[in-house]
Structures are given as C-alpha cells and as structure tokens.
Jmol script that loads the backbone (N, CA, C; Angstrom):
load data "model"
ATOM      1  N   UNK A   1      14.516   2.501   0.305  1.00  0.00           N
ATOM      2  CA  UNK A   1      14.535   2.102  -1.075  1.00  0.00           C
ATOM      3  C   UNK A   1      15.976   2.170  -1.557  1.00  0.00           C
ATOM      4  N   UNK A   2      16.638   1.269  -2.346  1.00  0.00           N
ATOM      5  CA  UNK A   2      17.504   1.161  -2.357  1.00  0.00           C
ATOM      6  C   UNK A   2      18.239   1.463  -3.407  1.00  0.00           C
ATOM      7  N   UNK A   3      17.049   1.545  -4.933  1.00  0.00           N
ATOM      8  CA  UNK A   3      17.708   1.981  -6.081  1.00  0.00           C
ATOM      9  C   UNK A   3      16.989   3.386  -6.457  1.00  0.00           C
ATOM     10  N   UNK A   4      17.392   4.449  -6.876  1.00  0.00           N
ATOM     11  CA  UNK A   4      16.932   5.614  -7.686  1.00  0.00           C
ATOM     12  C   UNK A   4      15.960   5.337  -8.647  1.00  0.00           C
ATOM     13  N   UNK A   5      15.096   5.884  -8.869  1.00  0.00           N
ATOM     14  CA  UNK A   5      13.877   5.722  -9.978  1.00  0.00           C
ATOM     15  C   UNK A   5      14.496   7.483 -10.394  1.00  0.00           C
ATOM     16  N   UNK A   6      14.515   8.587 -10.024  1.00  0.00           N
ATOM     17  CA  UNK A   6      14.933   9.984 -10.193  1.00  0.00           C
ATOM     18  C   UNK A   6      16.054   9.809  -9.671  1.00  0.00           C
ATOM     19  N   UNK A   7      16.606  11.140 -10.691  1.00  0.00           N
ATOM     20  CA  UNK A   7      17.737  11.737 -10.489  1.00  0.00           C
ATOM     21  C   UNK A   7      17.361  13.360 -10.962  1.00  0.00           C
ATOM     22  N   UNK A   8      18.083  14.679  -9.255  1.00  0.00           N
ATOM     23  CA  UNK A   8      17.047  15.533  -9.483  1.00  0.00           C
ATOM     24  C   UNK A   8      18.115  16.348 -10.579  1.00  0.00           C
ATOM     25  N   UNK A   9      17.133  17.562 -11.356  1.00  0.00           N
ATOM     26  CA  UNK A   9      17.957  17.835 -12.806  1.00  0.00           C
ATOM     27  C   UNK A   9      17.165  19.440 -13.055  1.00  0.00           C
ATOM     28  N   UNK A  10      18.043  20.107 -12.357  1.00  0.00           N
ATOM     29  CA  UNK A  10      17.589  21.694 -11.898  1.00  0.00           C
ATOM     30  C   UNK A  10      15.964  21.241 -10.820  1.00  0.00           C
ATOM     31  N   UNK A  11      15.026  21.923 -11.347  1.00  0.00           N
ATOM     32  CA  UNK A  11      13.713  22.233 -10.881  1.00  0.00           C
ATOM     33  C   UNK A  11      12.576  20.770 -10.519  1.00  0.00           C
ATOM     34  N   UNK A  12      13.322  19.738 -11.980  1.00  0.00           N
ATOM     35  CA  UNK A  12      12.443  18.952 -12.259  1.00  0.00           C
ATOM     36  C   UNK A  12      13.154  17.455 -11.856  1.00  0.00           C
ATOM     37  N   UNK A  13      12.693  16.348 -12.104  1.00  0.00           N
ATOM     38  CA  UNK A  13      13.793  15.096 -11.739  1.00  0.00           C
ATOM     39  C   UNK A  13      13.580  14.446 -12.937  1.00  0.00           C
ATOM     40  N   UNK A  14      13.886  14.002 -13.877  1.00  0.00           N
ATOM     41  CA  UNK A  14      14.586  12.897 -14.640  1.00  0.00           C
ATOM     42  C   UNK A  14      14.774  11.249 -14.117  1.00  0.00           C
ATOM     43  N   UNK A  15      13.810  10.804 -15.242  1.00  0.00           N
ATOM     44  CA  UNK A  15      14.174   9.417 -14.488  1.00  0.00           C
ATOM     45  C   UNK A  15      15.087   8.507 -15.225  1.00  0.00           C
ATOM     46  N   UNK A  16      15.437   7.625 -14.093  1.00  0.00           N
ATOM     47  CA  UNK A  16      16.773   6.882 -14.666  1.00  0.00           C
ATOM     48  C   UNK A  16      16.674   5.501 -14.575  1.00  0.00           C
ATOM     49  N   UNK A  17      15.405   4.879 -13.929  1.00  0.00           N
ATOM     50  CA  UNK A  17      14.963   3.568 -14.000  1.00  0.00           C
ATOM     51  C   UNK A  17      13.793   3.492 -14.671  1.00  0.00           C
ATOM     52  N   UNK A  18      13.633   2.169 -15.287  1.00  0.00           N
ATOM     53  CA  UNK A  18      12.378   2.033 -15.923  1.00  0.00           C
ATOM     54  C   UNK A  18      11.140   2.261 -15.209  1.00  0.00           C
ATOM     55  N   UNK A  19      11.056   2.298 -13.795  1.00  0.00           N
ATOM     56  CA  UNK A  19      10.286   2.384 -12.807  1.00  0.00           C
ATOM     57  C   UNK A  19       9.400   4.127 -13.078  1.00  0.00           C
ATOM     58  N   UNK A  20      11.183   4.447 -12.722  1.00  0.00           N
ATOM     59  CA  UNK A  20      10.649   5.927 -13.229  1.00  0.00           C
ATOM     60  C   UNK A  20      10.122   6.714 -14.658  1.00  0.00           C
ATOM     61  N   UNK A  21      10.156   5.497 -15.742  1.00  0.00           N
ATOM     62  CA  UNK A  21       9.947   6.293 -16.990  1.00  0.00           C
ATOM     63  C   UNK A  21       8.684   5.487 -17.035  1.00  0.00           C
ATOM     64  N   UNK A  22       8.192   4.500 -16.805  1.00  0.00           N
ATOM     65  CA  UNK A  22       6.853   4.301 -16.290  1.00  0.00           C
ATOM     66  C   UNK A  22       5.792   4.919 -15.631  1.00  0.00           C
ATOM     67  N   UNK A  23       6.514   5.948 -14.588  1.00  0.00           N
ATOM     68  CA  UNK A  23       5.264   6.370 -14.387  1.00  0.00           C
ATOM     69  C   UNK A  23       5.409   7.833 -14.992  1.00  0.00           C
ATOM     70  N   UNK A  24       5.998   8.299 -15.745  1.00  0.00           N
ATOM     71  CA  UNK A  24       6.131   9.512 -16.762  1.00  0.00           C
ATOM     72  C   UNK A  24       5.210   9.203 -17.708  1.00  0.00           C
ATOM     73  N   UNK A  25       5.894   7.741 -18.168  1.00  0.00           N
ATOM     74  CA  UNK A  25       4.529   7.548 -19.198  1.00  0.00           C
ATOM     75  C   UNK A  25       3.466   7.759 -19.035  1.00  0.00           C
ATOM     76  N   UNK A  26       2.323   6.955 -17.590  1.00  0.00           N
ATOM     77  CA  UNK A  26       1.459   6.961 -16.960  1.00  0.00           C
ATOM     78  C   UNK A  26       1.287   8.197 -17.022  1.00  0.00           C
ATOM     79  N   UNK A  27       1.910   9.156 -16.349  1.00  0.00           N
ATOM     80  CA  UNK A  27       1.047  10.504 -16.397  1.00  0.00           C
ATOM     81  C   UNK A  27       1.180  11.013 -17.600  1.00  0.00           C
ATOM     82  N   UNK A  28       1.959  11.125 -18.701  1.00  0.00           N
ATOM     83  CA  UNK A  28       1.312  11.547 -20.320  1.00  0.00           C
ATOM     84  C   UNK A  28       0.268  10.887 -20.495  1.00  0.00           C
ATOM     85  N   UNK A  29       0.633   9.598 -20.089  1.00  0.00           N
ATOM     86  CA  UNK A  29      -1.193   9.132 -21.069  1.00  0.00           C
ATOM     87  C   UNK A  29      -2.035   9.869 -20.212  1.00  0.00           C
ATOM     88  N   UNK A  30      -2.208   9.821 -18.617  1.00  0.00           N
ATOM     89  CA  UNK A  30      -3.130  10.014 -18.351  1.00  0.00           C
ATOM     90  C   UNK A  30      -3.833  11.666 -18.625  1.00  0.00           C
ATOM     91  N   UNK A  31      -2.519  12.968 -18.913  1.00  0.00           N
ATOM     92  CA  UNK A  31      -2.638  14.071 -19.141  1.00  0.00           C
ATOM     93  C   UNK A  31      -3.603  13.955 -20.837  1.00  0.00           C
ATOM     94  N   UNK A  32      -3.098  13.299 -21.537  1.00  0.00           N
ATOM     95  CA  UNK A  32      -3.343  13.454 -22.989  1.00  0.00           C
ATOM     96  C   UNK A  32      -4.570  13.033 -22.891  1.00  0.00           C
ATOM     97  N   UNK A  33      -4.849  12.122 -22.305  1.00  0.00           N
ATOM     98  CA  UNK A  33      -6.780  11.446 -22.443  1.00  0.00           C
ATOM     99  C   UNK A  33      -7.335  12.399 -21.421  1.00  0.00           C
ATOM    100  N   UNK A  34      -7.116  13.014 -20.737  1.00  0.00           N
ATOM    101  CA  UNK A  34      -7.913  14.697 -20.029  1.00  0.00           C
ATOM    102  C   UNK A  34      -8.184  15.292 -20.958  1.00  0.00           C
ATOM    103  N   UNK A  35      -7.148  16.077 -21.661  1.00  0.00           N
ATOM    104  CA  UNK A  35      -6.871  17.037 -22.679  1.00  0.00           C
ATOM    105  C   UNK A  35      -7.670  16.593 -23.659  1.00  0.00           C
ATOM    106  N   UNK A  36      -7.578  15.669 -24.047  1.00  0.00           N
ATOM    107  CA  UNK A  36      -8.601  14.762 -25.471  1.00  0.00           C
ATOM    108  C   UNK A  36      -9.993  14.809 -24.773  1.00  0.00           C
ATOM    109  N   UNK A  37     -10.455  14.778 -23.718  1.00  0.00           N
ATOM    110  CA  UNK A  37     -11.935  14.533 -22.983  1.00  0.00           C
ATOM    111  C   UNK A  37     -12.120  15.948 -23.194  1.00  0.00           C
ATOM    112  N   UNK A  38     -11.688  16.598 -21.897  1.00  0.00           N
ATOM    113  CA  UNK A  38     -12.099  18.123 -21.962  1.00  0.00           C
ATOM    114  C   UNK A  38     -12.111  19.068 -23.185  1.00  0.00           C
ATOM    115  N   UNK A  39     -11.354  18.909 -24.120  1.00  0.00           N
ATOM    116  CA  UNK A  39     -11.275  19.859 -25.432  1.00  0.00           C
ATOM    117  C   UNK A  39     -11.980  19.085 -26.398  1.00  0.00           C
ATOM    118  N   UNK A  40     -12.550  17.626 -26.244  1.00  0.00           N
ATOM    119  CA  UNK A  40     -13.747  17.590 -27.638  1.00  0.00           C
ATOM    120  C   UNK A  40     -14.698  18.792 -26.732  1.00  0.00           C
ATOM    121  N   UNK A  41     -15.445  18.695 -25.881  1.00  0.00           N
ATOM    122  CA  UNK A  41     -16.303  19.707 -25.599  1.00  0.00           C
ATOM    123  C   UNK A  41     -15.641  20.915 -25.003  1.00  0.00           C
ATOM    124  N   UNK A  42     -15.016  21.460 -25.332  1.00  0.00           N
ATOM    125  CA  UNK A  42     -14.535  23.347 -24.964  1.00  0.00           C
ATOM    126  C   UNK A  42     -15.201  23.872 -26.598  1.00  0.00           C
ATOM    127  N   UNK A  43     -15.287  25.418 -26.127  1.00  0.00           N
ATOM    128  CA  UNK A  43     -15.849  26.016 -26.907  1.00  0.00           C
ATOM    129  C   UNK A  43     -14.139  26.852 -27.308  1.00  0.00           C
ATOM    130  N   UNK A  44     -13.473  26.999 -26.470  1.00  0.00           N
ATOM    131  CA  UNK A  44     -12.501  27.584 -26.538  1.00  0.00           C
ATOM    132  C   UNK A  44     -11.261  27.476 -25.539  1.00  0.00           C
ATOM    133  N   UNK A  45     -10.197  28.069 -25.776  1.00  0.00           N
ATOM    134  CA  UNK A  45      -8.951  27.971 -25.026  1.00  0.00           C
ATOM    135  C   UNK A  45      -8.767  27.852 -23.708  1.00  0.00           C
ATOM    136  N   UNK A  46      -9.744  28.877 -23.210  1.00  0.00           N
ATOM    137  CA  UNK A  46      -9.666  29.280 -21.760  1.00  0.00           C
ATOM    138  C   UNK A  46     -10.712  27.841 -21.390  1.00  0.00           C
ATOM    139  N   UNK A  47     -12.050  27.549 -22.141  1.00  0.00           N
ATOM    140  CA  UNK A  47     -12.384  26.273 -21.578  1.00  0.00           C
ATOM    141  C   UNK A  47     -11.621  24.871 -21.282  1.00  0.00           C
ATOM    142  N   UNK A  48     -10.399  25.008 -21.909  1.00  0.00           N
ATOM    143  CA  UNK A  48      -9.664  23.782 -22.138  1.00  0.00           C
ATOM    144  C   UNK A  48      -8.587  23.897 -20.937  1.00  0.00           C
ATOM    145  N   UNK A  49      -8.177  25.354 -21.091  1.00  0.00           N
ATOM    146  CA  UNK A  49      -7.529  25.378 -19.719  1.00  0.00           C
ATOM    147  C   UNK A  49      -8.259  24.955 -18.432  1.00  0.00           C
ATOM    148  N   UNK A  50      -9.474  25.753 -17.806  1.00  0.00           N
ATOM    149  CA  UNK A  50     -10.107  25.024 -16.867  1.00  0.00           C
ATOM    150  C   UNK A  50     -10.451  24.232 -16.498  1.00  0.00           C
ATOM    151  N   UNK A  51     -10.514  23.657 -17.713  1.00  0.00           N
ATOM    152  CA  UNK A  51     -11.509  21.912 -17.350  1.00  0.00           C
ATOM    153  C   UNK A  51     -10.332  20.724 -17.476  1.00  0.00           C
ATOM    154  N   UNK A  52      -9.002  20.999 -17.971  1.00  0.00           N
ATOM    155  CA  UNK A  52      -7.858  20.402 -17.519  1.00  0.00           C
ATOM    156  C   UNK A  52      -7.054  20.268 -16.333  1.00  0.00           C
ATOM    157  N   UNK A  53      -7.443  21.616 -15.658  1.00  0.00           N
ATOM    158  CA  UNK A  53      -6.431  22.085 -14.659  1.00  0.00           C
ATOM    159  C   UNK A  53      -6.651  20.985 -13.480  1.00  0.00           C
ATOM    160  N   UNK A  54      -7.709  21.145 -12.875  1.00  0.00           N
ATOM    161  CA  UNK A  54      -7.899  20.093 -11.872  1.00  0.00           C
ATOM    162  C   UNK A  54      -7.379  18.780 -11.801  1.00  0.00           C
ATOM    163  N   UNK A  55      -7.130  18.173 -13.275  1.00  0.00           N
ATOM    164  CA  UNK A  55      -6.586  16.843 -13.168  1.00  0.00           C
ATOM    165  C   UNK A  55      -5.414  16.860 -13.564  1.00  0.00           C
ATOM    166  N   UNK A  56      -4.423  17.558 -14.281  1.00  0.00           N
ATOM    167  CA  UNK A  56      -3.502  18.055 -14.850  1.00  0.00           C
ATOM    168  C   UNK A  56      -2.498  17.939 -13.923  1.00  0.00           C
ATOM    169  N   UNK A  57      -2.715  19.610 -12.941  1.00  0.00           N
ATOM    170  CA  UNK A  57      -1.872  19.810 -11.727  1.00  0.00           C
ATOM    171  C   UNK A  57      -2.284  18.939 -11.016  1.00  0.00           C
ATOM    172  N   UNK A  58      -3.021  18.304 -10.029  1.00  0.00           N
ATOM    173  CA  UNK A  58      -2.856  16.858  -9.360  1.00  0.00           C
ATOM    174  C   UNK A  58      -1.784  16.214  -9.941  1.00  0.00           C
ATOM    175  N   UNK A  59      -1.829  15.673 -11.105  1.00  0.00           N
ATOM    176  CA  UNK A  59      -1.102  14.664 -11.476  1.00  0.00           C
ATOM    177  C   UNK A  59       0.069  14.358 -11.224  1.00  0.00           C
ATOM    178  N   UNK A  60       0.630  15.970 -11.886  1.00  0.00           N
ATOM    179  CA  UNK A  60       2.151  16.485 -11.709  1.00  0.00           C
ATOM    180  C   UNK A  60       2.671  16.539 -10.648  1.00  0.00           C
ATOM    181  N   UNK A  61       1.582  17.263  -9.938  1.00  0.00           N
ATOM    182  CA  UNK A  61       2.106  17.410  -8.771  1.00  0.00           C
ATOM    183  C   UNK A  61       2.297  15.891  -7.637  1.00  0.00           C
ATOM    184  N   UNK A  62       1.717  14.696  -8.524  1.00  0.00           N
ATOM    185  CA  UNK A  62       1.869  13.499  -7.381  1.00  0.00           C
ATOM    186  C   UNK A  62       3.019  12.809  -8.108  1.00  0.00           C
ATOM    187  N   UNK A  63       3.350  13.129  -9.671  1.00  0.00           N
ATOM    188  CA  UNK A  63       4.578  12.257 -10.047  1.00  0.00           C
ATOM    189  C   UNK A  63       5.478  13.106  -9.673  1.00  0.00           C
ATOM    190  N   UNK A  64       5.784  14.444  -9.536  1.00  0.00           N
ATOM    191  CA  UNK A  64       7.188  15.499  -8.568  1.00  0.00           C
ATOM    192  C   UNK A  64       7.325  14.323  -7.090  1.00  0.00           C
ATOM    193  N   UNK A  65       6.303  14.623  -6.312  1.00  0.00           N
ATOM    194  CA  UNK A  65       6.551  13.896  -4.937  1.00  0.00           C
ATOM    195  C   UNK A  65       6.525  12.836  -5.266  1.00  0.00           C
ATOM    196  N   UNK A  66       6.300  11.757  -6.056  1.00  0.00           N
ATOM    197  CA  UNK A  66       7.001  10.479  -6.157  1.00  0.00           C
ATOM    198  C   UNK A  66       8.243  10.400  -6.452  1.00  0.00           C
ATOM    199  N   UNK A  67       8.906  11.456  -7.351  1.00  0.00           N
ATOM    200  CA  UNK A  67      10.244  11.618  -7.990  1.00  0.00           C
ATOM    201  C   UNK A  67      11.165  12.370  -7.153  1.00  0.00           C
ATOM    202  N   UNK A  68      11.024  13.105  -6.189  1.00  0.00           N
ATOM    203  CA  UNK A  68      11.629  13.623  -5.238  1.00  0.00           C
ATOM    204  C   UNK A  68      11.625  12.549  -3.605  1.00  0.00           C
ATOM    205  N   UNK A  69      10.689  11.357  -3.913  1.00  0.00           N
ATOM    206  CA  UNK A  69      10.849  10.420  -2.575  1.00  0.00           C
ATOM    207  C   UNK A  69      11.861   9.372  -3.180  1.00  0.00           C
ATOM    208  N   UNK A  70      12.208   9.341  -4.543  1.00  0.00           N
ATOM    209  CA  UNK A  70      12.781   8.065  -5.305  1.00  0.00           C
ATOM    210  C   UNK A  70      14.153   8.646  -5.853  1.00  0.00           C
ATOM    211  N   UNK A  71      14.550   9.788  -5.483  1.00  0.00           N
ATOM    212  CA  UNK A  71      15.849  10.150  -6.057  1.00  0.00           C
ATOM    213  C   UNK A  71      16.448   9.890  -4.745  1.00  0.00           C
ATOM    214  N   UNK A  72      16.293   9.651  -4.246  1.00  0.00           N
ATOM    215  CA  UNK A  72      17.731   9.179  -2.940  1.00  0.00           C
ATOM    216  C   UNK A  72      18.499  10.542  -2.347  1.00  0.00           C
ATOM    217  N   UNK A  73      18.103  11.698  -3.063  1.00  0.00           N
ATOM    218  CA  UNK A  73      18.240  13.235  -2.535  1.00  0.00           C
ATOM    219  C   UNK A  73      18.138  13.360  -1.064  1.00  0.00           C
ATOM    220  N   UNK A  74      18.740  13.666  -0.148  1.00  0.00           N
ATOM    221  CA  UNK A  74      18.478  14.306   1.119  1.00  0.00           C
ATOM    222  C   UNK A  74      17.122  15.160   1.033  1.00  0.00           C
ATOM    223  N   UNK A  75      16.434  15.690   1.605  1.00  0.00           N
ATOM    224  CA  UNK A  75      15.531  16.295   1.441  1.00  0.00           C
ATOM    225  C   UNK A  75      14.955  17.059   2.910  1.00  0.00           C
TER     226      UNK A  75
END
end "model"
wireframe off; spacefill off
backbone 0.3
color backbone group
C-alpha cells in the first residue's frame, strides 16, 4: 500500500487520509448505535457496560489493526 491512511501518535494512530477518518467515523457510528440499543433497555450502568462490551472492544480492536497495517510503520 502505498499511501498512509494512519500515522502512529503515542498508543493510538491518528488518521491522515480520508480513508482513515472514514473508518473512525464508521466505528463511532457504529459504537453510538450499540450504546443507543443496549442502554434503551439497561436497568443500569453496569448493564450498559456489559451489553456494550462485546461489540465495542471488537470494533476497536479491528479499527487499531487496520490503523497499525495502514501507517506504513515497520512493525
């Protein structure tokens, strides 16, 4: 790949192509419509935590390894 979508920025990567702020977007929306599903029905905090987590961390964790294969970083 030839152009950067990330650029890495301490812990996390930062994106620097539209490519990459595309799929940032993608995963807010997709975090915020979890969060909006699971917390109309929680009774409480800790329900909102659990019933987020599963799709939450996936998420993150697949836009990091997209953003760490697209920063052009040695690795």
């Amino acid at each position: 790949m030839s152009r950067r979508w990330f650029v890495a920025w301490g812990w996390v990567h930062r994106p620097v192509s539209w490519q990459g702020c595309g799929l940032v977007l993608l995963a807010a929306i997709f975090c915020a419509q979890v969060f909006l599903a699971v917390d109309r029905h929680s009774h409480s905090v800790s329900d909102t935590a659990y019933g987020i987590f599963p799709f939450v961390v996936p998420c993150l964790m697949l836009l990091d390894w997209v953003a760490s294969k697209t920063s052009g970083a040695a690795s």
